[in-house]
mmCIF entry with sequence, helices, sheets and N, C-alpha, C, O atoms, coordinates in Angstrom:
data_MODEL
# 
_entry.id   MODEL 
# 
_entity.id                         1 
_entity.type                       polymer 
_entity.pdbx_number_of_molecules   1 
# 
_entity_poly.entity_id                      1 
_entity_poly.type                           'polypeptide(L)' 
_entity_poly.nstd_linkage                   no 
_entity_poly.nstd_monomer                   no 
_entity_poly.pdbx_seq_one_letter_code       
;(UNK)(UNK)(UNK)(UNK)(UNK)(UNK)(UNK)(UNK)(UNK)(UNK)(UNK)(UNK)(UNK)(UNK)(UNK)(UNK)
(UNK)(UNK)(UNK)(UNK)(UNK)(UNK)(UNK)(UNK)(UNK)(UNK)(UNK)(UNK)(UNK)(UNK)(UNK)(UNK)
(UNK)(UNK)(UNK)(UNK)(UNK)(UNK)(UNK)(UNK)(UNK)(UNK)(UNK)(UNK)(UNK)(UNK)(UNK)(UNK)
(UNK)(UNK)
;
_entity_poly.pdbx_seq_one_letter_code_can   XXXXXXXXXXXXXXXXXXXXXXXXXXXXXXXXXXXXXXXXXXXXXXXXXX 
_entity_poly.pdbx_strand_id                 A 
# 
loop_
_entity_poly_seq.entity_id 
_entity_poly_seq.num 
_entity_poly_seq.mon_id 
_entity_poly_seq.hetero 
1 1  UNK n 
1 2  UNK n 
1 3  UNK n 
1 4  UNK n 
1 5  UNK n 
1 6  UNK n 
1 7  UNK n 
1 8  UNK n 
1 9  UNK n 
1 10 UNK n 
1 11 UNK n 
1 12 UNK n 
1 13 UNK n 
1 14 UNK n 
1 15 UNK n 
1 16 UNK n 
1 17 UNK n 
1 18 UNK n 
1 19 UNK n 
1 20 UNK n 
1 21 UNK n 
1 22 UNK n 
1 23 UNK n 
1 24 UNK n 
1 25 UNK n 
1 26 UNK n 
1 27 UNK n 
1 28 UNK n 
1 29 UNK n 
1 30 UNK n 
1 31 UNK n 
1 32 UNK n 
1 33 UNK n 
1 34 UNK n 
1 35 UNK n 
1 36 UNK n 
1 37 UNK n 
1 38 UNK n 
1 39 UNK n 
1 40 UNK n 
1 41 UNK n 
1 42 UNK n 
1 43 UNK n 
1 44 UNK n 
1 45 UNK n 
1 46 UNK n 
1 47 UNK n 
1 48 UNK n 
1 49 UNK n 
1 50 UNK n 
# 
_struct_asym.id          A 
_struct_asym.entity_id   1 
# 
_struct_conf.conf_type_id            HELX_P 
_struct_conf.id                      HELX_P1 
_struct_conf.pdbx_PDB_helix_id       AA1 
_struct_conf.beg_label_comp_id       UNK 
_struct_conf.beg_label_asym_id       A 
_struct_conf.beg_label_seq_id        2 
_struct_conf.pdbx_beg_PDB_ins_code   ? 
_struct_conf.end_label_comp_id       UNK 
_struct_conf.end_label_asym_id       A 
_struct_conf.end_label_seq_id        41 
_struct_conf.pdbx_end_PDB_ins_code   ? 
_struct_conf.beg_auth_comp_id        UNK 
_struct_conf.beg_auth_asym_id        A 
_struct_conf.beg_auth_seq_id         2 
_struct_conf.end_auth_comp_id        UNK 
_struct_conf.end_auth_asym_id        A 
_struct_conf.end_auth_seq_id         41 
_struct_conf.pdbx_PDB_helix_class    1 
_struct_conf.details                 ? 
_struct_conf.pdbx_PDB_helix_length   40 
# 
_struct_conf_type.id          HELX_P 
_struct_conf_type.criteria    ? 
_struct_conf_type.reference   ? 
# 
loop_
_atom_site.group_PDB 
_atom_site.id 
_atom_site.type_symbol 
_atom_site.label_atom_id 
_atom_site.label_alt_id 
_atom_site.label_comp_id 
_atom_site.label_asym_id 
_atom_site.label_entity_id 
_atom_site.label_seq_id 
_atom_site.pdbx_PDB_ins_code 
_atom_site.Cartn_x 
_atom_site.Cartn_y 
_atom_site.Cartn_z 
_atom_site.occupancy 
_atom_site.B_iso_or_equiv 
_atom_site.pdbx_formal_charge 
_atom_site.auth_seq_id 
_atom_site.auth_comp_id 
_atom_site.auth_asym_id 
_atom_site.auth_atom_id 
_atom_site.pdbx_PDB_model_num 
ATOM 1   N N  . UNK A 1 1  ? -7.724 -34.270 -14.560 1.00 0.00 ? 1  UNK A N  1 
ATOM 2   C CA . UNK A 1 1  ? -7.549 -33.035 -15.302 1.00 0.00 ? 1  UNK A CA 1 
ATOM 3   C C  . UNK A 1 1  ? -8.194 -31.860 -14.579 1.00 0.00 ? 1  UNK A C  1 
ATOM 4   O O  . UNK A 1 1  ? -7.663 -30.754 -14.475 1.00 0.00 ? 1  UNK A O  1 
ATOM 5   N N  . UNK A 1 2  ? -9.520 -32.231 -14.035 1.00 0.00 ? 2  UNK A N  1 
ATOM 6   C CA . UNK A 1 2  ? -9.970 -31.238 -13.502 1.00 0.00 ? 2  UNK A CA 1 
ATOM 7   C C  . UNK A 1 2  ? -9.207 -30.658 -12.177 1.00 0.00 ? 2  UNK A C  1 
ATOM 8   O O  . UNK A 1 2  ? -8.833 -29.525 -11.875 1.00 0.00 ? 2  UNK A O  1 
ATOM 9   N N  . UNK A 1 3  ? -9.137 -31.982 -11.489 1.00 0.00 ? 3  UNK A N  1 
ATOM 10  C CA . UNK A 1 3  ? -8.447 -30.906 -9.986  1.00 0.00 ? 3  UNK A CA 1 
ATOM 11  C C  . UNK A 1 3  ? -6.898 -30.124 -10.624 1.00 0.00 ? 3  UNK A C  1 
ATOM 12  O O  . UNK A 1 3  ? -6.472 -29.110 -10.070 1.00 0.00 ? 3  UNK A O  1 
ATOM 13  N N  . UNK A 1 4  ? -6.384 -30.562 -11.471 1.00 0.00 ? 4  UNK A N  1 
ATOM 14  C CA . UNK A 1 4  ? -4.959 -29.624 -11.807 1.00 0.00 ? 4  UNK A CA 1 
ATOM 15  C C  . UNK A 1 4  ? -5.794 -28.649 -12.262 1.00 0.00 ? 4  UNK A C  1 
ATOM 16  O O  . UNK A 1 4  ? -4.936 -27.769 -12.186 1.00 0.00 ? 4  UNK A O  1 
ATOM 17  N N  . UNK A 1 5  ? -6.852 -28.003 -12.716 1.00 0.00 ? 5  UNK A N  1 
ATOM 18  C CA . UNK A 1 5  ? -6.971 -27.110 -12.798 1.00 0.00 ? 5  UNK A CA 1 
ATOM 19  C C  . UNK A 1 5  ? -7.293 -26.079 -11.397 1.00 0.00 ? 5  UNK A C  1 
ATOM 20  O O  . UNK A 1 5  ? -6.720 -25.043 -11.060 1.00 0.00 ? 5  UNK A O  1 
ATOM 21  N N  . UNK A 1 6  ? -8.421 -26.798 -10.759 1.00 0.00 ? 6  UNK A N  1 
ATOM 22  C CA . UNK A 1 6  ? -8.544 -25.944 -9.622  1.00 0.00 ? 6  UNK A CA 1 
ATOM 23  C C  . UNK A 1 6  ? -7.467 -25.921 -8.729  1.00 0.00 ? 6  UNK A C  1 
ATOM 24  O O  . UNK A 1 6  ? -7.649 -25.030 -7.900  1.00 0.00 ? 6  UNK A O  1 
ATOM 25  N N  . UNK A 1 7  ? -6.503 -26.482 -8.565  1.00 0.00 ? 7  UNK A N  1 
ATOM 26  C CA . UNK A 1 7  ? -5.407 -26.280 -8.256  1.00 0.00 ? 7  UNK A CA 1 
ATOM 27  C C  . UNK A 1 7  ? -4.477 -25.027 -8.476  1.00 0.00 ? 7  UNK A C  1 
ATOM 28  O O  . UNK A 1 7  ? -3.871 -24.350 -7.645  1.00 0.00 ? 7  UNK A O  1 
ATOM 29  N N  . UNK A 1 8  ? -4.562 -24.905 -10.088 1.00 0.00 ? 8  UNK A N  1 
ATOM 30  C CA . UNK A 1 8  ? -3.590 -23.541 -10.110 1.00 0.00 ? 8  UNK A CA 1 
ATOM 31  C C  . UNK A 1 8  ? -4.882 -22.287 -10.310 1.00 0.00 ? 8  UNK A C  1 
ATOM 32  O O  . UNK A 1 8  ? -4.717 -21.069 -10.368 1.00 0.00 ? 8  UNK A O  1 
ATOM 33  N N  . UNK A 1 9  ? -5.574 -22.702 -10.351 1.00 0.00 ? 9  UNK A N  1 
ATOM 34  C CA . UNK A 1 9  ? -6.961 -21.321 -9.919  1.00 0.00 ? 9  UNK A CA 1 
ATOM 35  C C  . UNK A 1 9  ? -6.635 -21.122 -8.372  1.00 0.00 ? 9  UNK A C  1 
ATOM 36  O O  . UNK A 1 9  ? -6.524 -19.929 -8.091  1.00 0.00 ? 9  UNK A O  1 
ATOM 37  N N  . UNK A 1 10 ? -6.471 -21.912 -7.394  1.00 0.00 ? 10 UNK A N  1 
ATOM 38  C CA . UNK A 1 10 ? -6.124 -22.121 -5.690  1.00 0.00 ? 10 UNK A CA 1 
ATOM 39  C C  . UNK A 1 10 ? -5.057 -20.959 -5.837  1.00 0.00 ? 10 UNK A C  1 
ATOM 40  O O  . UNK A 1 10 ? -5.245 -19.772 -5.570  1.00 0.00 ? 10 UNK A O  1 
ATOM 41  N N  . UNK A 1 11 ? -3.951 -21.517 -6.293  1.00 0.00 ? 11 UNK A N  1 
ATOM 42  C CA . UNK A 1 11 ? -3.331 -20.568 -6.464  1.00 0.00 ? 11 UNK A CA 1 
ATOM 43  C C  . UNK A 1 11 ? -3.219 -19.518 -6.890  1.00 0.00 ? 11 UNK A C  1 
ATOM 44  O O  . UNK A 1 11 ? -2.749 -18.691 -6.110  1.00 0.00 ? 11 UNK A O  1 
ATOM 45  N N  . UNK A 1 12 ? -3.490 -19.166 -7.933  1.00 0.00 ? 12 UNK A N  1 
ATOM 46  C CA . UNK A 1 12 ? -3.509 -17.462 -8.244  1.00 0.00 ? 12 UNK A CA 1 
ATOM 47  C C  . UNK A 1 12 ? -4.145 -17.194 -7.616  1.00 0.00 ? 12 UNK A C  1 
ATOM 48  O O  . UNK A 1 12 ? -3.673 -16.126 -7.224  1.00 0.00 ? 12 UNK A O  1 
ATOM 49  N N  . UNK A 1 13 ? -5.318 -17.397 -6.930  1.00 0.00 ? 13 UNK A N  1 
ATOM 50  C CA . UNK A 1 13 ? -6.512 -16.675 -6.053  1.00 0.00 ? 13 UNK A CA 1 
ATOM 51  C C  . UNK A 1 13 ? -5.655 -16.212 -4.835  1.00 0.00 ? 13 UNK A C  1 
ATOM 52  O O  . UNK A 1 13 ? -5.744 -15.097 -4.321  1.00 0.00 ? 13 UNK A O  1 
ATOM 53  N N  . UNK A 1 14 ? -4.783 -17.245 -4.423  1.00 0.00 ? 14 UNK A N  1 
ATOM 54  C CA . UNK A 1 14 ? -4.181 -16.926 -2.820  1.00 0.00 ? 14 UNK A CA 1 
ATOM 55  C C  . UNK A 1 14 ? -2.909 -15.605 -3.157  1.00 0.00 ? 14 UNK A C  1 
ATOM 56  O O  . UNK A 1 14 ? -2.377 -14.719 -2.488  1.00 0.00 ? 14 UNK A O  1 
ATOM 57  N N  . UNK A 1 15 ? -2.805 -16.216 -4.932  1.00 0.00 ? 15 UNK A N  1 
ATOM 58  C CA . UNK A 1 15 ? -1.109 -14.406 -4.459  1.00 0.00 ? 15 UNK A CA 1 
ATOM 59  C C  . UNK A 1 15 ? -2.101 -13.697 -5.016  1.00 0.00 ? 15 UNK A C  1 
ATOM 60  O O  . UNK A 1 15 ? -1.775 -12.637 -4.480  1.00 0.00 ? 15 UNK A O  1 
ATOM 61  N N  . UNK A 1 16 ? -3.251 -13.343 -5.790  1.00 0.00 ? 16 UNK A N  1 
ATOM 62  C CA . UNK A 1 16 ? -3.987 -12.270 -5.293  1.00 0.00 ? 16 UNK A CA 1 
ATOM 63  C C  . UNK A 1 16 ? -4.735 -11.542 -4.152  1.00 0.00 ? 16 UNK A C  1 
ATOM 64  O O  . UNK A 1 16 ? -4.949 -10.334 -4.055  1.00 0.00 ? 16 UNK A O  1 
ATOM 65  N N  . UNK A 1 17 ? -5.131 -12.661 -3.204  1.00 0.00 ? 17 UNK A N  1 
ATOM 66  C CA . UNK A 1 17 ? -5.013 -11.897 -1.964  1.00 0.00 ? 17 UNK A CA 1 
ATOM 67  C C  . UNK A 1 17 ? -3.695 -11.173 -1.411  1.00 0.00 ? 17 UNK A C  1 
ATOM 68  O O  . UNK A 1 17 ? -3.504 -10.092 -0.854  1.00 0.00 ? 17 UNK A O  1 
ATOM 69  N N  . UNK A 1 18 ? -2.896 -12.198 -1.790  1.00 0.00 ? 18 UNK A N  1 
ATOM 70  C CA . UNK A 1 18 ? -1.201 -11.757 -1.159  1.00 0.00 ? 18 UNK A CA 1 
ATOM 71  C C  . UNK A 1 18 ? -0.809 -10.373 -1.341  1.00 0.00 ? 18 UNK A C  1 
ATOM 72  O O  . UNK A 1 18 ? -0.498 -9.512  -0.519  1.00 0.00 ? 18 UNK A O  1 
ATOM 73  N N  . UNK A 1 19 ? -0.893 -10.355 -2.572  1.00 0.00 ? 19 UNK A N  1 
ATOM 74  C CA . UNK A 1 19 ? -0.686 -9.033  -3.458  1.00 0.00 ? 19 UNK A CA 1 
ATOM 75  C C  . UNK A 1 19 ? -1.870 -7.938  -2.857  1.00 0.00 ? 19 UNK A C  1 
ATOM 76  O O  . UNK A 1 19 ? -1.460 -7.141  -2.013  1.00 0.00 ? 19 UNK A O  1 
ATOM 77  N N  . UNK A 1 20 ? -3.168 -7.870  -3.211  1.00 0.00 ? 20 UNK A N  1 
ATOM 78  C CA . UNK A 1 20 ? -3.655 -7.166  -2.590  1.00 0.00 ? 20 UNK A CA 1 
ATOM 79  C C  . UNK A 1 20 ? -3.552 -6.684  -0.904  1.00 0.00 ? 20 UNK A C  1 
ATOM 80  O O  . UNK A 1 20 ? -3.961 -5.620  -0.439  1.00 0.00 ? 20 UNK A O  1 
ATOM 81  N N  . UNK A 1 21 ? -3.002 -7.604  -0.296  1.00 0.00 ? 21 UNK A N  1 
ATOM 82  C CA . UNK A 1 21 ? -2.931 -7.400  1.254   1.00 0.00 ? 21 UNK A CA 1 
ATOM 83  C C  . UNK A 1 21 ? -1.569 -6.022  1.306   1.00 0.00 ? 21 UNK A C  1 
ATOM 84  O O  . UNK A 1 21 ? -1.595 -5.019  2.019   1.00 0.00 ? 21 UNK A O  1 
ATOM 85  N N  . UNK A 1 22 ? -0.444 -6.439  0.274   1.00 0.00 ? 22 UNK A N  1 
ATOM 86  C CA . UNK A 1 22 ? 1.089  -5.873  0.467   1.00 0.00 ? 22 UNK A CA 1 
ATOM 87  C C  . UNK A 1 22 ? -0.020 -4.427  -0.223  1.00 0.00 ? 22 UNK A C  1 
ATOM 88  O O  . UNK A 1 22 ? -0.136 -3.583  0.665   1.00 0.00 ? 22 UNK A O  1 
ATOM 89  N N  . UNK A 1 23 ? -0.707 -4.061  -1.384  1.00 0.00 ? 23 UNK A N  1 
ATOM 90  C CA . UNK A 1 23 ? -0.929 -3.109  -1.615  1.00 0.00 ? 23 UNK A CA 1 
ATOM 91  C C  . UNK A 1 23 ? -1.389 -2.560  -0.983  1.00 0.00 ? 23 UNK A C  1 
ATOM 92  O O  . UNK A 1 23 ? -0.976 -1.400  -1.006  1.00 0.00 ? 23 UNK A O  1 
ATOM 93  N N  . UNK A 1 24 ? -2.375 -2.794  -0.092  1.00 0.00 ? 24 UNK A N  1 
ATOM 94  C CA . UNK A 1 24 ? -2.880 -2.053  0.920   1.00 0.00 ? 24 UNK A CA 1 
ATOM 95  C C  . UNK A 1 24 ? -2.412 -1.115  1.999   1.00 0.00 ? 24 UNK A C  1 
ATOM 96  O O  . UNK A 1 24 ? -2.685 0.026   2.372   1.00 0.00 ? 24 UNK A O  1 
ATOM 97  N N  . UNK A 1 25 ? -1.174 -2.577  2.512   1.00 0.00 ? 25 UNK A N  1 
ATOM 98  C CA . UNK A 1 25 ? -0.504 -1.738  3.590   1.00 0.00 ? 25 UNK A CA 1 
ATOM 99  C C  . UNK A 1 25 ? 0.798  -1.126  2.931   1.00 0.00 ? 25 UNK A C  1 
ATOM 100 O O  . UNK A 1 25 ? 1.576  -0.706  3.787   1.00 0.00 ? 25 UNK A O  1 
ATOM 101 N N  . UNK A 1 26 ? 1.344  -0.927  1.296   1.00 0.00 ? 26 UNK A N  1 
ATOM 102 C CA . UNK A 1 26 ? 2.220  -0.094  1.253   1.00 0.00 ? 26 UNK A CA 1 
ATOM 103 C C  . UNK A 1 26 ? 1.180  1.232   0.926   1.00 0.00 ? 26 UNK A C  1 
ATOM 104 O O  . UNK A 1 26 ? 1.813  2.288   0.943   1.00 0.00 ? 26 UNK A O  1 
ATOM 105 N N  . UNK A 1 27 ? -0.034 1.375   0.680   1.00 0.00 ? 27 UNK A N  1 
ATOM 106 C CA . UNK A 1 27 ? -0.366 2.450   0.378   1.00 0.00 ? 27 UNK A CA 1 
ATOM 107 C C  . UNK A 1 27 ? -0.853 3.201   1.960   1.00 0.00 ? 27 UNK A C  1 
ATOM 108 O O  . UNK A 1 27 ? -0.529 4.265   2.487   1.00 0.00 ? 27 UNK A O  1 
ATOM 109 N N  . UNK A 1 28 ? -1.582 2.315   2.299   1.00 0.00 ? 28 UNK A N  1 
ATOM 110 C CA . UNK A 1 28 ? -1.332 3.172   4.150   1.00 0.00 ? 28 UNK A CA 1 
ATOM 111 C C  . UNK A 1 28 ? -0.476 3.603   4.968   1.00 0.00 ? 28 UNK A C  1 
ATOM 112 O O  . UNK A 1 28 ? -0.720 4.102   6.066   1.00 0.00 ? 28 UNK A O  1 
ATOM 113 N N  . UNK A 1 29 ? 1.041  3.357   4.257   1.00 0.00 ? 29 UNK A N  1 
ATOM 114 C CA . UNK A 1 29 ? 2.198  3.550   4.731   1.00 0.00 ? 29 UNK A CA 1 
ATOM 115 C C  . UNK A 1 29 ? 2.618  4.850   4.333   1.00 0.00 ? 29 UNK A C  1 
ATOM 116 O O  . UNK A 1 29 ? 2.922  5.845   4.989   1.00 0.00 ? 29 UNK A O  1 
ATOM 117 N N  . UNK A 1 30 ? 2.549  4.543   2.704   1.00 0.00 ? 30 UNK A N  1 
ATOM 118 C CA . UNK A 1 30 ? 2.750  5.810   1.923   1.00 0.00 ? 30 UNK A CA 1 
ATOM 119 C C  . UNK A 1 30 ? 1.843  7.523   2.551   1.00 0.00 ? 30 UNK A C  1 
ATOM 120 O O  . UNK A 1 30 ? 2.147  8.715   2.579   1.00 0.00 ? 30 UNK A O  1 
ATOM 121 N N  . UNK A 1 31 ? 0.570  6.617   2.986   1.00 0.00 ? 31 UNK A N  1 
ATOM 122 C CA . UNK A 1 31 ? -0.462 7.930   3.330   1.00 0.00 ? 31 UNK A CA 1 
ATOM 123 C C  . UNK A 1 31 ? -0.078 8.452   4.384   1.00 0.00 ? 31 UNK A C  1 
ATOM 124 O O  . UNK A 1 31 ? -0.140 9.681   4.409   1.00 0.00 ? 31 UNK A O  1 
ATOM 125 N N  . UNK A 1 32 ? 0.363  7.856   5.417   1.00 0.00 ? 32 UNK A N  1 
ATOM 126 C CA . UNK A 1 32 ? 0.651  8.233   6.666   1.00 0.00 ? 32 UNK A CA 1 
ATOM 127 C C  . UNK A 1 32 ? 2.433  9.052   6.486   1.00 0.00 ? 32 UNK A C  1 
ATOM 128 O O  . UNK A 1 32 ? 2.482  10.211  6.898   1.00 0.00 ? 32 UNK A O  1 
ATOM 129 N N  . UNK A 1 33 ? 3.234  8.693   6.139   1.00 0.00 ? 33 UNK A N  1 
ATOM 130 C CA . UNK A 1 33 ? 4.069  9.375   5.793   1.00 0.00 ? 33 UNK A CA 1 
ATOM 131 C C  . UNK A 1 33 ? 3.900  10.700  5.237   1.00 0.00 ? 33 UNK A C  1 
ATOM 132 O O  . UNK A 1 33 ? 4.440  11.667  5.774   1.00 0.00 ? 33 UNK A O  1 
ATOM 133 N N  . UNK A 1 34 ? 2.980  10.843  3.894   1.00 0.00 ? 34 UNK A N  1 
ATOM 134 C CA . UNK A 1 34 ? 2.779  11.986  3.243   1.00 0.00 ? 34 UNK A CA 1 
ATOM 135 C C  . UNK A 1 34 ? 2.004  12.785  4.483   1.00 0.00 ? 34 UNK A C  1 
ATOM 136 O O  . UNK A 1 34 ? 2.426  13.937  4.585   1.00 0.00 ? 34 UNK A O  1 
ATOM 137 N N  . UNK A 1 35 ? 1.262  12.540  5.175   1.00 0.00 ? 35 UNK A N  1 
ATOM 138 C CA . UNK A 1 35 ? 0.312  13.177  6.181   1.00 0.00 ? 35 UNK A CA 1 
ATOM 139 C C  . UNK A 1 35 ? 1.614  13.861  7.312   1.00 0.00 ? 35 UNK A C  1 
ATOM 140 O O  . UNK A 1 35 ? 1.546  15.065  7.559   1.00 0.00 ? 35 UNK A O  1 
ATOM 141 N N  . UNK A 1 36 ? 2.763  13.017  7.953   1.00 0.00 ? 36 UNK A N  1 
ATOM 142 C CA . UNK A 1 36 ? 3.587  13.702  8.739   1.00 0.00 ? 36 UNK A CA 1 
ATOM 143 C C  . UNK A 1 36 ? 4.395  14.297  8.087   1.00 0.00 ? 36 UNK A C  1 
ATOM 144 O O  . UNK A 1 36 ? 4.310  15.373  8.678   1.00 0.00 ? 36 UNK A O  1 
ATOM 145 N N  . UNK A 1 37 ? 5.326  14.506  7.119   1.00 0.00 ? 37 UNK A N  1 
ATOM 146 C CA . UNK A 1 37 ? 5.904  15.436  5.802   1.00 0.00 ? 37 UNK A CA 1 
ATOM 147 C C  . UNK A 1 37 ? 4.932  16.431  6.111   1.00 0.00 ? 37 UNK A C  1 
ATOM 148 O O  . UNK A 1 37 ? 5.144  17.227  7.026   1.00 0.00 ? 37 UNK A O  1 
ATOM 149 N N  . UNK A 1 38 ? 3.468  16.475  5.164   1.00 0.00 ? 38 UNK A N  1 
ATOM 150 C CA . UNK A 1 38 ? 3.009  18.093  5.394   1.00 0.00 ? 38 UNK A CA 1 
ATOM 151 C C  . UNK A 1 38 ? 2.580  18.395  6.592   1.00 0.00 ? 38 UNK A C  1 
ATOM 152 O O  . UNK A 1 38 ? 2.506  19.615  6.735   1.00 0.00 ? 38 UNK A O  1 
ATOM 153 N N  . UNK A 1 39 ? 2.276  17.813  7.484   1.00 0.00 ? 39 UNK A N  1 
ATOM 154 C CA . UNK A 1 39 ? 2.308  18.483  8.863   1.00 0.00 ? 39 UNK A CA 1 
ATOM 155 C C  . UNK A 1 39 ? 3.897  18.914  9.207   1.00 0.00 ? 39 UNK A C  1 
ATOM 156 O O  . UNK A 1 39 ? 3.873  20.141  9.307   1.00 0.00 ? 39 UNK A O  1 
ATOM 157 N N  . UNK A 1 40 ? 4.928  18.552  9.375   1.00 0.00 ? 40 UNK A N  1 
ATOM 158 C CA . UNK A 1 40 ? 6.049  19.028  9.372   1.00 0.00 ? 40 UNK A CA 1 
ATOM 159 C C  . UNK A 1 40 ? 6.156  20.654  8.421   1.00 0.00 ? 40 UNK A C  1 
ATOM 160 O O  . UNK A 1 40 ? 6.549  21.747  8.830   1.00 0.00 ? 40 UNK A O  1 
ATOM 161 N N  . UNK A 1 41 ? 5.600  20.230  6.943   1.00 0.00 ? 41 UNK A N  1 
ATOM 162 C CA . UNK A 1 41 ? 5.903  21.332  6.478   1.00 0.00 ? 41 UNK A CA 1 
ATOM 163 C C  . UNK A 1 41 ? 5.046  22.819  7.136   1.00 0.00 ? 41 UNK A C  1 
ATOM 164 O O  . UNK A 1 41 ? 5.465  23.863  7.636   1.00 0.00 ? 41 UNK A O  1 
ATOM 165 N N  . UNK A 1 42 ? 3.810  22.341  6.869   1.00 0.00 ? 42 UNK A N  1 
ATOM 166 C CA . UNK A 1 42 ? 2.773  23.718  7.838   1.00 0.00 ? 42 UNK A CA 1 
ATOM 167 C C  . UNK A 1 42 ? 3.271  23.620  9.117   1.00 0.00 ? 42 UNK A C  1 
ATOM 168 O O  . UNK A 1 42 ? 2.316  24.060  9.758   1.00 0.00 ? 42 UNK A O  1 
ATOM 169 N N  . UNK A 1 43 ? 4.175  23.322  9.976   1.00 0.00 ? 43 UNK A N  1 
ATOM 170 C CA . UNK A 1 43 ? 4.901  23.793  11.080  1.00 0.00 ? 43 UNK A CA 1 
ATOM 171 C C  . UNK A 1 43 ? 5.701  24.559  10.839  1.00 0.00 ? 43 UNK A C  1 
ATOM 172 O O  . UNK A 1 43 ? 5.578  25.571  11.528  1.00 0.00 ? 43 UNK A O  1 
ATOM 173 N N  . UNK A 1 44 ? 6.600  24.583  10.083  1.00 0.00 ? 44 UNK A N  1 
ATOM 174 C CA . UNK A 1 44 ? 7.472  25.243  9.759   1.00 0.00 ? 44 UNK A CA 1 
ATOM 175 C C  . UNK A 1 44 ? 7.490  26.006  8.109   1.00 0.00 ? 44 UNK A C  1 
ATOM 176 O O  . UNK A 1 44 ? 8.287  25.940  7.173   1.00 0.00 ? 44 UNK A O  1 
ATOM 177 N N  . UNK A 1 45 ? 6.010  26.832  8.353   1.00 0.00 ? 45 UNK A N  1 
ATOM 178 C CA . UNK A 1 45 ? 5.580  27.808  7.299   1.00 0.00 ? 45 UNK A CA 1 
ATOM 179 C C  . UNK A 1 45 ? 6.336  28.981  7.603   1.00 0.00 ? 45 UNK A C  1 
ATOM 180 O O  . UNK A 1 45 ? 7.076  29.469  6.748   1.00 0.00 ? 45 UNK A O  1 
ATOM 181 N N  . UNK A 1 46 ? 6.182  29.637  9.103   1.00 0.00 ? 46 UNK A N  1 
ATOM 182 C CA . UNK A 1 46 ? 6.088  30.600  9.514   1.00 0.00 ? 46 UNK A CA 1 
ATOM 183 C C  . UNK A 1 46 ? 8.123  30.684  9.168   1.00 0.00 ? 46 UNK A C  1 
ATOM 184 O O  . UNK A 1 46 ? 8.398  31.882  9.101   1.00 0.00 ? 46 UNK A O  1 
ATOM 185 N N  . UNK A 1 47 ? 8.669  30.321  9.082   1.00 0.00 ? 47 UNK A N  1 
ATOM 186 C CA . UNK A 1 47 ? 9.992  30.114  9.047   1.00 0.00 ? 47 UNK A CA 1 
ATOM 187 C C  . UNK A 1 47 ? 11.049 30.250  7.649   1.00 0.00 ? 47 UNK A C  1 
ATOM 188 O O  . UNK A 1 47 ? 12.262 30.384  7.488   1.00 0.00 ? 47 UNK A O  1 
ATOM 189 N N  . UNK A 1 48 ? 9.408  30.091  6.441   1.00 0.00 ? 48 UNK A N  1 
ATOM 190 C CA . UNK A 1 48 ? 10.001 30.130  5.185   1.00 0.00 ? 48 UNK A CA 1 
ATOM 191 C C  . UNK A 1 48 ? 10.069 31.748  4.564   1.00 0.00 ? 48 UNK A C  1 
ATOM 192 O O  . UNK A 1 48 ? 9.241  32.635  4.771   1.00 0.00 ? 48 UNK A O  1 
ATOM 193 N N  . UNK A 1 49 ? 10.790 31.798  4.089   1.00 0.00 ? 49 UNK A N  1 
ATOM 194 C CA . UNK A 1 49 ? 10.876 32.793  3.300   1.00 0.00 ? 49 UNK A CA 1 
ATOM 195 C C  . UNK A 1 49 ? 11.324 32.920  1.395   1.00 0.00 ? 49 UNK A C  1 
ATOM 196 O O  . UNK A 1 49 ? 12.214 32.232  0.894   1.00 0.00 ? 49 UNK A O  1 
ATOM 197 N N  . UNK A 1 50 ? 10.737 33.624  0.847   1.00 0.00 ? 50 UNK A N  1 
ATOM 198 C CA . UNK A 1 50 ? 10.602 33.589  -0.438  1.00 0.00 ? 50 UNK A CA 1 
ATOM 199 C C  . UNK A 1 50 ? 10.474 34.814  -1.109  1.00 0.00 ? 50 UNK A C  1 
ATOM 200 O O  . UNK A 1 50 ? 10.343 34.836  -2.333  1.00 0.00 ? 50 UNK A O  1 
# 
């Protein structure tokens, strides 16, 4: 009884790393994108008009 438990504790522990690993690198993805977008945009300030 006991090892089926630490068994599916094994598991959730490992897709929470899993999961935390994918969050990480979609949010460093996300950051770096947003970072070349507004550099693109403050390049092409001088160009806007309003």
């Amino acid at each position: 009884m006991n090892e089926k438990i630490y068994k599916v504790m094994q598991g959730a522990g490992a897709w929470n790393i899993v999961l935390g690993i994918c969050a990480i690198t979609l949010g460093i993805a996300g950051g770096v994108l947003l970072i070349i977008s507004g550099a693109k945009l403050n390049a092409s300030k001088s160009k806007l008009l309003f």
